[in-house]
FIBATOR-334460 format. One line per field, with one value per atom (N, C-alpha, C): residue number from 0; atom name; x, y, z. Coordinates in Angstrom, 3 decimals, m for minus. Layout:
<rs>
num: NUM/...
atomo: CA/...
u: X/...
v: Y/...
w: Z/...
</rs>
This chain:
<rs>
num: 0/0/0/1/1/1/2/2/2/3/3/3/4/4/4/5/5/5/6/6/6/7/7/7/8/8/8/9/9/9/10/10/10/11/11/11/12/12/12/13/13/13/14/14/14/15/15/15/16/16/16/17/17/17/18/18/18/19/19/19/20/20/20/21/21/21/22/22/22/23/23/23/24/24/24/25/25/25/26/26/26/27/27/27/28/28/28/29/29/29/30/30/30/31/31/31/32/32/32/33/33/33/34/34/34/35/35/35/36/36/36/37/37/37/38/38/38/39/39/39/40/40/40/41/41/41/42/42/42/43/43/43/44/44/44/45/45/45/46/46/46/47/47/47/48/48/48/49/49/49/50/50/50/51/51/51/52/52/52/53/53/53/54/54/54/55/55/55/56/56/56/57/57/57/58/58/58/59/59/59/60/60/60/61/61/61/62/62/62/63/63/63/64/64/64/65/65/65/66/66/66/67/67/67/68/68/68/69/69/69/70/70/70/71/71/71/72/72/72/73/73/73/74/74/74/75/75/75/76/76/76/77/77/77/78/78/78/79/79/79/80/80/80/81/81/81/82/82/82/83/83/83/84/84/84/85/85/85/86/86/86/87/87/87/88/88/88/89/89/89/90/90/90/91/91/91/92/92/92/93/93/93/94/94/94/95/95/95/96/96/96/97/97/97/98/98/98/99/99/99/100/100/100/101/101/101/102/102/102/103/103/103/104/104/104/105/105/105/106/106/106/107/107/107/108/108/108/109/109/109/110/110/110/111/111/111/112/112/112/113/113/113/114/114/114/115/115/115/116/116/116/117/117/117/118/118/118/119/119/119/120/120/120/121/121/121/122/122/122/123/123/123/124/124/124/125/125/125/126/126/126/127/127/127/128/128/128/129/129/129/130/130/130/131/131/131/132/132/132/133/133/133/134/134/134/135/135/135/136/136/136/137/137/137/138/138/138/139/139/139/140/140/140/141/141/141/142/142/142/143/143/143/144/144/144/145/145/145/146/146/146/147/147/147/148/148/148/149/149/149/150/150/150/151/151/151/152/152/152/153/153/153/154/154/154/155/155/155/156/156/156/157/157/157/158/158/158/159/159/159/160/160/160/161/161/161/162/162/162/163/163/163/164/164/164/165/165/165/166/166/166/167/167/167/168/168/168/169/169/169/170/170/170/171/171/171/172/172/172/173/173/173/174/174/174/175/175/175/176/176/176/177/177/177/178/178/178/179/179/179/180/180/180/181/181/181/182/182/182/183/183/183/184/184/184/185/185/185/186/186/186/187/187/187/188/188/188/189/189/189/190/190/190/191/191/191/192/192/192/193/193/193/194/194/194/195/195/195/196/196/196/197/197/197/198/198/198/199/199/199/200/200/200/201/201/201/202/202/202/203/203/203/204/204/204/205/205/205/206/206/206/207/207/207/208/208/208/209/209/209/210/210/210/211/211/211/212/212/212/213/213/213/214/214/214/215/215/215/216/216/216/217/217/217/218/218/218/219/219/219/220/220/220/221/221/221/222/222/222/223/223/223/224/224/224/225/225/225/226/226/226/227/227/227/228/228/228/229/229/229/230/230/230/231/231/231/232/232/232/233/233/233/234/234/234/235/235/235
atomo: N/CA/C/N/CA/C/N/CA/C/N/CA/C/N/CA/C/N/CA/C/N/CA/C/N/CA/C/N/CA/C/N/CA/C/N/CA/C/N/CA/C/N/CA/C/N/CA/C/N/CA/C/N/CA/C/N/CA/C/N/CA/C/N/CA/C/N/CA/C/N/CA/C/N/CA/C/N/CA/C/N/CA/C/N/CA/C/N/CA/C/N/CA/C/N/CA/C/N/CA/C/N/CA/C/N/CA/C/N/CA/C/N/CA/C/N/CA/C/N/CA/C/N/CA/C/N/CA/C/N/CA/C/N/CA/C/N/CA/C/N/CA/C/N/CA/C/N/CA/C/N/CA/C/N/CA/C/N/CA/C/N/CA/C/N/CA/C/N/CA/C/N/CA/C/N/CA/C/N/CA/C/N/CA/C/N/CA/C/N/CA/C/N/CA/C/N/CA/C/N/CA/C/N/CA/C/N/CA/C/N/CA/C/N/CA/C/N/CA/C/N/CA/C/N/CA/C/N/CA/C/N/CA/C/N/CA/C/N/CA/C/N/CA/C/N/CA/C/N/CA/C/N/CA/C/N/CA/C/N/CA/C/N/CA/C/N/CA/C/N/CA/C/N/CA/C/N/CA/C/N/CA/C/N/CA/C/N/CA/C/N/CA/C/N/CA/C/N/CA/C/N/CA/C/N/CA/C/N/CA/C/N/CA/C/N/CA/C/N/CA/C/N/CA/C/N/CA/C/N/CA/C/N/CA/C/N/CA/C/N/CA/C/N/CA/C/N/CA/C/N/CA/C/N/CA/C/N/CA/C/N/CA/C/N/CA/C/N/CA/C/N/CA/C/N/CA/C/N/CA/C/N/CA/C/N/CA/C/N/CA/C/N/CA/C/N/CA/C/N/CA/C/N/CA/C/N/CA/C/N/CA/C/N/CA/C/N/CA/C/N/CA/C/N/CA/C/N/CA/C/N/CA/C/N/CA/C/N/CA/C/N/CA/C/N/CA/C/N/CA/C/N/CA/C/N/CA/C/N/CA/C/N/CA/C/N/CA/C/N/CA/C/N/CA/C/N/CA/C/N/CA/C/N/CA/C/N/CA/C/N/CA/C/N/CA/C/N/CA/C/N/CA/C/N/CA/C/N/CA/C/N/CA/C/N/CA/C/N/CA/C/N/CA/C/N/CA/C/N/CA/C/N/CA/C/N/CA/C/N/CA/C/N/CA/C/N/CA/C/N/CA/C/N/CA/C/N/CA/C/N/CA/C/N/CA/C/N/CA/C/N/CA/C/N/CA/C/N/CA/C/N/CA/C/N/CA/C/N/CA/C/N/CA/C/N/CA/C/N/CA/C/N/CA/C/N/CA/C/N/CA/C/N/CA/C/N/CA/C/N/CA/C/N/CA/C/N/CA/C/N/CA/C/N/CA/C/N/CA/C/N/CA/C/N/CA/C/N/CA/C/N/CA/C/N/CA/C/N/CA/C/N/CA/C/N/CA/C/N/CA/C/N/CA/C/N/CA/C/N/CA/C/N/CA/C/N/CA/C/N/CA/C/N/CA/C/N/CA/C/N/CA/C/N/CA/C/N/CA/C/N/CA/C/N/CA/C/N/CA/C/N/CA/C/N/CA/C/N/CA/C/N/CA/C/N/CA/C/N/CA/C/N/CA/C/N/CA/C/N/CA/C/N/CA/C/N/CA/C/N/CA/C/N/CA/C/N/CA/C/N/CA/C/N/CA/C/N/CA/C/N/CA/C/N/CA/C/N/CA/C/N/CA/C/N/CA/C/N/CA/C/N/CA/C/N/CA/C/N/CA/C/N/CA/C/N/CA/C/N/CA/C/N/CA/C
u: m15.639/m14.414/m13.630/m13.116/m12.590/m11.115/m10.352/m8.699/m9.011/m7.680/m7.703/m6.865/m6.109/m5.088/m5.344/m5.218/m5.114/m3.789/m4.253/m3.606/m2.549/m1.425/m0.231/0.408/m0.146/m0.073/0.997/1.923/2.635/2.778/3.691/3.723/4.291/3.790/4.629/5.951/7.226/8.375/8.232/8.258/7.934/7.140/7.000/6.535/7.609/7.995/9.027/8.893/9.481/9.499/7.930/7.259/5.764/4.946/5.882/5.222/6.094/6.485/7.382/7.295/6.949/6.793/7.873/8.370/8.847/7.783/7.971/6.868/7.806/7.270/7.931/7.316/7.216/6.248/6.054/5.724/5.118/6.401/6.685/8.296/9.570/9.590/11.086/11.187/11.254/11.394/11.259/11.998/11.354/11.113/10.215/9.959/9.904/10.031/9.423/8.105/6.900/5.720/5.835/4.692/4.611/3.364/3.301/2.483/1.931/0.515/m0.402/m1.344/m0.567/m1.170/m0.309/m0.636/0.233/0.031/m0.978/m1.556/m0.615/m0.885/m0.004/0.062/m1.337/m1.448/m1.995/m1.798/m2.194/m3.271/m2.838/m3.638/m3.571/m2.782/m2.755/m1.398/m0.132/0.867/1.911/1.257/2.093/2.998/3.968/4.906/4.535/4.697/4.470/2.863/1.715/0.612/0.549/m0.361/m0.948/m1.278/m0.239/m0.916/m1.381/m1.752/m1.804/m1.994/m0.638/m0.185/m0.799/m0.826/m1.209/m0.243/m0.140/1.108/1.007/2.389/2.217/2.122/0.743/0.876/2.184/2.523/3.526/4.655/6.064/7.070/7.844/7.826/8.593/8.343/7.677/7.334/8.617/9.005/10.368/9.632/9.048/7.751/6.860/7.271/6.829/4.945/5.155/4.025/3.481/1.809/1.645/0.689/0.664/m0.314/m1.663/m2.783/m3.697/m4.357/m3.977/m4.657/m3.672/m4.501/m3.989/m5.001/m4.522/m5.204/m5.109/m6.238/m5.953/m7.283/m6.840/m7.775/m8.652/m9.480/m9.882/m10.793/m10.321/m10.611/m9.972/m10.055/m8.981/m9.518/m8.268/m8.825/m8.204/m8.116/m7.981/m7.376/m5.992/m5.639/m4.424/m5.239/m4.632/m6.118/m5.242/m6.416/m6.266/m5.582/m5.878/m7.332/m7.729/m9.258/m9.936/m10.793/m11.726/m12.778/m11.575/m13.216/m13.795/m12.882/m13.531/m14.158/m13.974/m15.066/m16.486/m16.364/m17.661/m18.519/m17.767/m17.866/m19.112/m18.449/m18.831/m19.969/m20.177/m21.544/m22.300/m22.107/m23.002/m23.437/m22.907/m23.621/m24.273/m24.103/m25.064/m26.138/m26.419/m27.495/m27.253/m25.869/m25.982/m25.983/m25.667/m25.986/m27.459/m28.594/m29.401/m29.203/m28.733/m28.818/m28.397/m27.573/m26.800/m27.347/m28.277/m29.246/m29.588/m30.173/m30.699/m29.359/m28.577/m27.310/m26.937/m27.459/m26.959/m25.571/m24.748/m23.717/m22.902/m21.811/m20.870/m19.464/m18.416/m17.510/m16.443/m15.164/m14.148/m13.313/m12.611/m11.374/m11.787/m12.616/m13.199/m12.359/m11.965/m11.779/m12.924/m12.647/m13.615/m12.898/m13.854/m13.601/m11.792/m11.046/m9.767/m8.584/m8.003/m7.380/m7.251/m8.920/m9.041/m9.793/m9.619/m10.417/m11.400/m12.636/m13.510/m13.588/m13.662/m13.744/m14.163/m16.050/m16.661/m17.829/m17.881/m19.004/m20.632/m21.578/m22.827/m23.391/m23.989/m24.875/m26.500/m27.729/m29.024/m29.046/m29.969/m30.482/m31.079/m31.361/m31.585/m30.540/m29.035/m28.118/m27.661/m28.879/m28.438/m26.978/m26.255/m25.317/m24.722/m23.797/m23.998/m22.086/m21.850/m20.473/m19.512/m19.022/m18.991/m17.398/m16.920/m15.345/m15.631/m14.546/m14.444/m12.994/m13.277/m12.294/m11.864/m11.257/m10.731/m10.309/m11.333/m11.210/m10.335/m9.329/m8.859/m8.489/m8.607/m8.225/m9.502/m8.853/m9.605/m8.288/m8.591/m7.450/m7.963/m9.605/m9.723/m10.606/m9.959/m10.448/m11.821/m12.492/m13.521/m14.524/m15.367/m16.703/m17.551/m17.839/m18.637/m18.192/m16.675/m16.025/m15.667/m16.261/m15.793/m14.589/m14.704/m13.645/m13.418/m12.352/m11.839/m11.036/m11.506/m10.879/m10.699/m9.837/m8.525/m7.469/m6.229/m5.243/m4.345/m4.295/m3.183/m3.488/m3.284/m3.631/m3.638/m4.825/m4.733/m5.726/m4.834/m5.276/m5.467/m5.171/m5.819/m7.201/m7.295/m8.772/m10.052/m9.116/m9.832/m10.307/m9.316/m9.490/m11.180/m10.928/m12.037/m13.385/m13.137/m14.227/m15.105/m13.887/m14.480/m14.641/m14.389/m14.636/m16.362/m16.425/m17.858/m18.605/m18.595/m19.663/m19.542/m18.708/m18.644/m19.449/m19.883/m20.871/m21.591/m22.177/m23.641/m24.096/m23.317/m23.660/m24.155/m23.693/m24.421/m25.368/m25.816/m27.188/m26.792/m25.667/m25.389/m25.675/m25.691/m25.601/m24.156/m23.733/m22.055/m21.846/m21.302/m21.713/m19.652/m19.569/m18.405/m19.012/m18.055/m18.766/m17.026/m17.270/m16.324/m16.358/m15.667/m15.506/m14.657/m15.300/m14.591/m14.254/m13.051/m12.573/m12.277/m12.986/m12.637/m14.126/m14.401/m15.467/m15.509/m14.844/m14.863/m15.339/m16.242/m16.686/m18.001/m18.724/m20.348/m20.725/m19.764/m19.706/m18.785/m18.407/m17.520/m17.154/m16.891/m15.933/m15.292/m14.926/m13.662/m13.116/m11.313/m10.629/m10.619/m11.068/m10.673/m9.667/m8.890/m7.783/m6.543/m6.850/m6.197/m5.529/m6.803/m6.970/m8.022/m8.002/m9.474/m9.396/m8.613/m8.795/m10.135/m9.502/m10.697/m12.017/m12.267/m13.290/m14.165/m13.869/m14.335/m14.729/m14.017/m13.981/m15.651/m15.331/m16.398/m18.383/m18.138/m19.254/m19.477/m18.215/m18.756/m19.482/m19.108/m19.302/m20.852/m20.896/m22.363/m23.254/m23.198/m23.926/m24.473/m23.702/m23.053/m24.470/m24.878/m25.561/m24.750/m23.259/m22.918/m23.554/m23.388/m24.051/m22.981/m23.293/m22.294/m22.818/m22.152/m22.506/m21.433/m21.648/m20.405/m20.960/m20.256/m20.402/m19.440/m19.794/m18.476/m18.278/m17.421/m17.061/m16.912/m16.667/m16.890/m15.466/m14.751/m13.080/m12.649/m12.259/m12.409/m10.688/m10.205/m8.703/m9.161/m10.365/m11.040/m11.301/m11.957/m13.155/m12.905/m13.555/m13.717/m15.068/m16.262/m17.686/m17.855/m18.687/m19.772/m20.586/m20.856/m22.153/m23.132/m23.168/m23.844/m23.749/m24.687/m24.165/m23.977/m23.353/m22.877/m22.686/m23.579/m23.982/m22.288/m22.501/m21.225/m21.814/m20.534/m20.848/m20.008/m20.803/m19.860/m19.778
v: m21.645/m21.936/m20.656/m20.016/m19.212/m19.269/m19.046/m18.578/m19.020/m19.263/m19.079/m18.239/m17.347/m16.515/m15.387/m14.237/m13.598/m13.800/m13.812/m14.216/m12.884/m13.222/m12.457/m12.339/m10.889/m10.550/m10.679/m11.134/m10.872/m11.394/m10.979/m11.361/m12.420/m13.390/m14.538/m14.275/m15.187/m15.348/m16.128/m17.131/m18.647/m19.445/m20.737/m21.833/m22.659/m24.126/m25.118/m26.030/m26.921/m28.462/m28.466/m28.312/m28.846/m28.120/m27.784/m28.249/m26.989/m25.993/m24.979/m23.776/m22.730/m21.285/m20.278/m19.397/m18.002/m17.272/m16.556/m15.073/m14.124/m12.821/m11.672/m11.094/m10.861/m10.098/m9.098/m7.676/m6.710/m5.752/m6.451/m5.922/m6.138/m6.793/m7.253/m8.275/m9.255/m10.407/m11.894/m12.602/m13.440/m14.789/m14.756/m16.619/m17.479/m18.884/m20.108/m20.642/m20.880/m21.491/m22.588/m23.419/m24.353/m24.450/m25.217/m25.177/m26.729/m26.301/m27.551/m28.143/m28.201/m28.477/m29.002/m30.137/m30.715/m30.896/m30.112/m29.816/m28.864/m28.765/m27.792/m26.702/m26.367/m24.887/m23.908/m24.820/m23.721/m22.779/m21.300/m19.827/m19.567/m20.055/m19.266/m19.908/m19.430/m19.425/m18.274/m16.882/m16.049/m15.021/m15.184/m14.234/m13.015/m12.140/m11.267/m10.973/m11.538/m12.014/m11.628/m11.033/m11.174/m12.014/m12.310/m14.250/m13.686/m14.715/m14.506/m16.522/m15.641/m16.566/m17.088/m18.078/m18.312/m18.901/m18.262/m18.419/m20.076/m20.568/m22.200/m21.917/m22.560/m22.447/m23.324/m24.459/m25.335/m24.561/m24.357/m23.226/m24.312/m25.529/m26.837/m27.142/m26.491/m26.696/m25.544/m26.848/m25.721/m25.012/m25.031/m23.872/m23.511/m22.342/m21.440/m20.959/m20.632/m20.425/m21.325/m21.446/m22.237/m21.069/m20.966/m20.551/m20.789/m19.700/m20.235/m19.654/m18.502/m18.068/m17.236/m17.068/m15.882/m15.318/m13.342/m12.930/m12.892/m13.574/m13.496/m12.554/m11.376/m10.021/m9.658/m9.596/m9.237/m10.297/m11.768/m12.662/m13.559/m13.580/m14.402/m15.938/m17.000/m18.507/m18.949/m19.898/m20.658/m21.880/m21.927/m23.326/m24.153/m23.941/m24.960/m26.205/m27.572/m28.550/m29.297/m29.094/m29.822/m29.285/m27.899/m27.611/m28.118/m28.170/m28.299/m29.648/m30.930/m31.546/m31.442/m30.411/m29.979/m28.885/m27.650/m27.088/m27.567/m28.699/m29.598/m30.467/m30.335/m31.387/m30.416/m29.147/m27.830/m27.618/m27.235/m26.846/m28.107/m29.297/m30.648/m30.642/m30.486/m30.305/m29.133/m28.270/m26.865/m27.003/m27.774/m27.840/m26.879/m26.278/m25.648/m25.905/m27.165/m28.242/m28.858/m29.092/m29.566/m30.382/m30.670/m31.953/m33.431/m33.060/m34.091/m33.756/m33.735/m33.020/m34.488/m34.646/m36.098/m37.133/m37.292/m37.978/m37.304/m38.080/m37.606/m38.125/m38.842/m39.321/m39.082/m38.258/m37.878/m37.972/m39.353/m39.728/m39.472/m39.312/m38.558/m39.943/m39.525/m40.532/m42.020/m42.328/m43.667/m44.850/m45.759/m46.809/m47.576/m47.696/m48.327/m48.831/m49.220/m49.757/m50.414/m50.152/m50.700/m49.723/m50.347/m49.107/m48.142/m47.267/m46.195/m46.036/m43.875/m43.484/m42.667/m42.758/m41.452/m40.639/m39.521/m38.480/m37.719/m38.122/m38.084/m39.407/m40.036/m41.036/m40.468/m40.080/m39.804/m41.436/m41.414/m42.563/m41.721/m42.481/m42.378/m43.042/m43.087/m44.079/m45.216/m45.507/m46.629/m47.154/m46.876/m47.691/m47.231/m46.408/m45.792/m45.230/m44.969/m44.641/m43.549/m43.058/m41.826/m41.326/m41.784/m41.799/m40.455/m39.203/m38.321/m38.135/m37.661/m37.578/m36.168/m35.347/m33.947/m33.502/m32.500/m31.948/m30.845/m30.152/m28.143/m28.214/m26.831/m26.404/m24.592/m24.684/m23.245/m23.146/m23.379/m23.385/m22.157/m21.498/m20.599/m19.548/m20.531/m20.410/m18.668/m18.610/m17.506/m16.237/m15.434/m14.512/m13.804/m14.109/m13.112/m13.376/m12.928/m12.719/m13.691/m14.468/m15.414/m16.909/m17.097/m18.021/m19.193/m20.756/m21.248/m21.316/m21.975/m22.646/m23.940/m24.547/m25.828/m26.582/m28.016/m29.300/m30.297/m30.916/m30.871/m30.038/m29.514/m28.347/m29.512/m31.013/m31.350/m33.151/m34.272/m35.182/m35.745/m36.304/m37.190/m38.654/m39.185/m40.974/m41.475/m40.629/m40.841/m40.460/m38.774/m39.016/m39.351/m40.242/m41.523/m42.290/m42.835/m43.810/m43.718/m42.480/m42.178/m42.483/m41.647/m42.491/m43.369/m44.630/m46.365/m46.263/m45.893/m46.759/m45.832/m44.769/m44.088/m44.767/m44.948/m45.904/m47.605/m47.618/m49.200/m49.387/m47.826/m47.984/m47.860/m46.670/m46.437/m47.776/m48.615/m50.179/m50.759/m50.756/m51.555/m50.976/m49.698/m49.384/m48.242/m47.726/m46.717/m45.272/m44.340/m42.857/m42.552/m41.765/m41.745/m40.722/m39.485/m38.102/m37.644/m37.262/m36.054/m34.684/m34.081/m32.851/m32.186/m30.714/m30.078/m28.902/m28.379/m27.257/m26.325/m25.086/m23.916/m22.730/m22.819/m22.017/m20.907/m20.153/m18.755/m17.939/m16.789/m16.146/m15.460/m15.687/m15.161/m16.193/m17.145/m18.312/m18.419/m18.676/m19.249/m20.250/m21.445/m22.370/m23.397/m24.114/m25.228/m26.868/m26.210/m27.022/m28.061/m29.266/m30.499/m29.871/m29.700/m29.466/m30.907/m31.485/m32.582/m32.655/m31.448/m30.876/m31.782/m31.477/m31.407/m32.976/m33.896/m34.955/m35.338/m36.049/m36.681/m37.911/m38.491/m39.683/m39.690/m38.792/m38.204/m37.594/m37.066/m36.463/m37.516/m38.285/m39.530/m40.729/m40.790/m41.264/m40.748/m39.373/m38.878/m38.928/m39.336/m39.153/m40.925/m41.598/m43.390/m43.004/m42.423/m42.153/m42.026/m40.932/m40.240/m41.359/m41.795/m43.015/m44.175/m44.529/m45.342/m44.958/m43.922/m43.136/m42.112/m41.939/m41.162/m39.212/m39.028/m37.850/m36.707/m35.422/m34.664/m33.596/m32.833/m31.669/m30.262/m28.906/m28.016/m26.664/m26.062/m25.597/m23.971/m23.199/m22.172/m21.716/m21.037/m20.634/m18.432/m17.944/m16.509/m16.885/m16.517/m15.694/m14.730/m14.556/m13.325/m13.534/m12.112/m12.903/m13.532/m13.360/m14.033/m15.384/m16.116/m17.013/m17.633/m18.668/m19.084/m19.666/m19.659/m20.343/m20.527/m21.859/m22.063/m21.890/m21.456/m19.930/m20.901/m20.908/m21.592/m22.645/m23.317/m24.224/m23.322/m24.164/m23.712/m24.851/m24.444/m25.478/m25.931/m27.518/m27.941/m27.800/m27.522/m26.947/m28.211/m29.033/m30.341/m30.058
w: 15.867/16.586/16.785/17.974/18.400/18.587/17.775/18.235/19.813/20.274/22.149/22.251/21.630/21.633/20.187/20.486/19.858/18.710/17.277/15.777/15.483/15.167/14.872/13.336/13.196/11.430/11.095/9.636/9.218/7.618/7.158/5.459/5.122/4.194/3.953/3.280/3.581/2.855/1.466/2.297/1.306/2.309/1.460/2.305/0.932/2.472/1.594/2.497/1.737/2.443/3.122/2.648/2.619/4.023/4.788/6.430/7.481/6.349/6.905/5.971/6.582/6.342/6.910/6.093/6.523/6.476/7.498/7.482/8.394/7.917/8.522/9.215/10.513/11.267/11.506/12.008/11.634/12.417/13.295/14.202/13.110/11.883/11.230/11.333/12.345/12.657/11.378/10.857/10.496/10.768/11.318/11.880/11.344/11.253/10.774/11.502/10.520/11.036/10.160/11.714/10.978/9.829/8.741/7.694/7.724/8.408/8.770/7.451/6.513/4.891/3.939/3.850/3.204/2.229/1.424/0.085/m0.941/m2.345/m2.636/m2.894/m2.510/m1.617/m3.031/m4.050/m5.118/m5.216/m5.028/m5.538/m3.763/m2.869/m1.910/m1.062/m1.633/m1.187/m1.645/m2.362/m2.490/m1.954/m2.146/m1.221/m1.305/m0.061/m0.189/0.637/1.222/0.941/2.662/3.029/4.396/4.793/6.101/6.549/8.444/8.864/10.260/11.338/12.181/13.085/14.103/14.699/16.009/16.670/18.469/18.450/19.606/19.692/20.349/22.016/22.356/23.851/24.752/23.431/24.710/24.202/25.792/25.394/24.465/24.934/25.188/22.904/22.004/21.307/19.900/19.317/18.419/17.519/17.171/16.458/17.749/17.464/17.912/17.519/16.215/16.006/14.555/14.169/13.693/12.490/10.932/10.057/9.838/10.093/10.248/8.986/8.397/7.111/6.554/4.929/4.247/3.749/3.192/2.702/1.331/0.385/m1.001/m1.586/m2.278/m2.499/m1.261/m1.235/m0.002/0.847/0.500/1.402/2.046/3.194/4.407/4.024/3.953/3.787/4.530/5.322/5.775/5.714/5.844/5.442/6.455/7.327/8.390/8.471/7.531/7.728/8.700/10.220/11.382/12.083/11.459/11.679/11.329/10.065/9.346/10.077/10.452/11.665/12.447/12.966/14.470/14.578/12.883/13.088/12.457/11.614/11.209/12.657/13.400/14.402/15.285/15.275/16.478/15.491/14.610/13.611/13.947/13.681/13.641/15.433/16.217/17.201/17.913/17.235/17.651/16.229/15.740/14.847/13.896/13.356/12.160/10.930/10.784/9.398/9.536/8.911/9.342/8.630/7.456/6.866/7.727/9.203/9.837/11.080/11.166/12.371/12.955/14.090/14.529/14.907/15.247/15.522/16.949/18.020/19.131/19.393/18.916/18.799/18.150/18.114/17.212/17.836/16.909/17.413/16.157/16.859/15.532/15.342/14.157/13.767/13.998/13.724/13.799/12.605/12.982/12.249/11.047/10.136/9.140/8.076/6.903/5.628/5.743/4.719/4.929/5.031/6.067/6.724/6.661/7.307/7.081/8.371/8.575/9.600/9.141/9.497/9.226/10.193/9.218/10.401/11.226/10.899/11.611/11.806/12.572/12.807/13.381/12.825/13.033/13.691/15.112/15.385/15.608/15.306/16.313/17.277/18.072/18.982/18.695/17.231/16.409/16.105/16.301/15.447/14.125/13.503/12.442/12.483/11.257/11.251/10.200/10.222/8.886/8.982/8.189/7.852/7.131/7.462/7.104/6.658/5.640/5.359/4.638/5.874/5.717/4.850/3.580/3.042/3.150/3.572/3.448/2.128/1.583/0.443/0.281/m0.422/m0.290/m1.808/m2.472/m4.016/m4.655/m5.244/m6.115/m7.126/m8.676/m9.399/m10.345/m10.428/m10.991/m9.976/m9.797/m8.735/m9.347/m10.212/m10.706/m9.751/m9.659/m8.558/m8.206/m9.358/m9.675/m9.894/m9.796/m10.016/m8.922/m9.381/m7.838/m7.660/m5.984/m5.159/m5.883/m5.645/m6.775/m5.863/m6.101/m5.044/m5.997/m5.922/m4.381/m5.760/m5.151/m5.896/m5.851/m5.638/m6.060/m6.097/m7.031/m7.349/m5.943/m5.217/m4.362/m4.336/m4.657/m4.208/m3.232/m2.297/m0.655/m0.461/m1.207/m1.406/m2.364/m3.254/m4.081/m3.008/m2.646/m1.881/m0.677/m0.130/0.616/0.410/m1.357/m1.862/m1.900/m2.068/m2.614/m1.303/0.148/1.971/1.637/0.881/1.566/0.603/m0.688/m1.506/m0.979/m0.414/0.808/1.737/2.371/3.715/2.810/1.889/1.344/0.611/0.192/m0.356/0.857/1.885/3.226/4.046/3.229/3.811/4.821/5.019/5.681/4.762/5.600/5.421/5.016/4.004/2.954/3.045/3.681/3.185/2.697/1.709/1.605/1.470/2.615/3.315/2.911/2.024/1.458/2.139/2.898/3.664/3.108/2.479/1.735/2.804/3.155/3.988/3.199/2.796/2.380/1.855/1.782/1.439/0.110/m1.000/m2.189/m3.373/m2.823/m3.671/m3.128/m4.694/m4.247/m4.869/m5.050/m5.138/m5.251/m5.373/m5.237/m6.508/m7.394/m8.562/m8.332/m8.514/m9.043/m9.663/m9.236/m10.832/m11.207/m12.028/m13.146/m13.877/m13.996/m14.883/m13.777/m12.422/m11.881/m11.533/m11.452/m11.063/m11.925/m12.603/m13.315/m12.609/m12.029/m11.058/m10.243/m9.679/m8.336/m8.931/m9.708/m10.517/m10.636/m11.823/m12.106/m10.837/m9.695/m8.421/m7.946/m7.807/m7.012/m7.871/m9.074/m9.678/m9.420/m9.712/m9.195/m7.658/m6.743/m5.598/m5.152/m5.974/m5.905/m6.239/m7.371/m8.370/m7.046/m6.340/m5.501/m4.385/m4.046/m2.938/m2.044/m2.384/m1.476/m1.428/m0.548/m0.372/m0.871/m1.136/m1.303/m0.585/0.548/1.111/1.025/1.085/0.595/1.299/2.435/3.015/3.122/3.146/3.470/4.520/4.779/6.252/6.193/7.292/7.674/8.690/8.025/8.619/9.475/10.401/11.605/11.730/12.213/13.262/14.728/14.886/16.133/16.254/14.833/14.800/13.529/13.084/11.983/12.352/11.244/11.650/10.484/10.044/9.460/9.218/7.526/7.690/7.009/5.546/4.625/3.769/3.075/2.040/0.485/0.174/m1.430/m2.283/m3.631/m4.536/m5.022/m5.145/m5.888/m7.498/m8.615/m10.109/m10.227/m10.859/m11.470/m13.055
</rs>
């Protein structure tokens, strides 16, 4: 996935009220972005921190510009999660996942289980079906070399919930997949904090048990691009 506009450097202030950033831009200036993460951002919200902007094509839009990464040591992550399906979406149809290969049909935000959407719907030409719920991963609490990426940075029961709808299809004979997207390049693998949430921990191993699939992928950071490079083992 390609920026459509060239990304605008500057240093973070803060981030507050969940969904709003200061940053200072490279002119003095300090703007408000918007902050497309409603996560709690832990090990990549420090002030001070190289971030980079993208700026709003509509004028008609009171943000101006929107956060698309930061730099934490010398790796750019990614944590604007209005991406992460649509760059799963763009890999699954240029055949760069093969595990989800064969699905000439790929439909987003689909309705299912109880009141819920998935977020990606895999069909064949058989009817088959393959049910995919995508996460952005940006958590990485210990910077050493060898240390994973860690999901989710903040208790969520929403994505419990995801859970019980994907061991719901894999009970009816469907394809279940949670597909963890590590937006950043300083991880070679991908952790549960349990610390964090043992809800969800415990959730995701009923899950697995269940038939759901687990897939974990990382991504390659550009101020240009963001792509989908490889998989990366989950360390349970």
């Amino acid at each position: 996935m390609k920026f459509p506009d060239p990304l605008i450097r500057g240093a973070l202030v803060k981030r507050y009220k969940r969904f709003l950033a200061d940053v200072e831009l490279e002119d003095g200036r300090v703007v408000t972005a918007h902050c497309a993460n409603p996560g709690s951002m832990l090990s990549v919200d420090e002030p001070g921190s190289e971030v980079w902007l993208s700026p709003a094509r509509n004028p008609e839009r009171k943000l101006k510009f929107t956060w698309e990464m930061i730099r934490v040591g010398r790796s750019l992550v990614g944590i604007n999660t209005q991406l992460p399906n649509g760059l799963v979406a763009e890999a699954v149809e240029a055949g760069k996942i093969p595990e989800l290969g064969g699905y000439p049909s790929l439909r987003r935000e689909v309705k299912y289980g109880v009141n819920s959407r998935i977020d990606l719907l895999l069909e064949n030409d058989g009817g088959d079906k393959c049910y995919v719920e995508v996460k952005n991963v940006t958590m990485k609490r210990d910077l050493s070399k060898n240390a994973p990426a860690e999901f989710p940075d903040a208790v969520t029961a929403r994505g419990t919930k995801h859970l019980v709808e994907l061991a719901a299809m894999a009970g009816l004979g469907h394809r279940a997949v949670m597909f963890y997207l590590v937006q950043r390049q300083d991880a070679k693998s991908l952790a549960i904090a349990a610390d964090i949430d043992p809800i969800y921990a415990k959730g995701l191993q009923a899950a697995r048990k269940a038939g759901v699939e687990v897939m974990c992928y990382g991504c390659k950071l550009s101020k240009s691009e963001i792509r989908i490079e490889s998989p990366l083992p989950l360390a349970f």
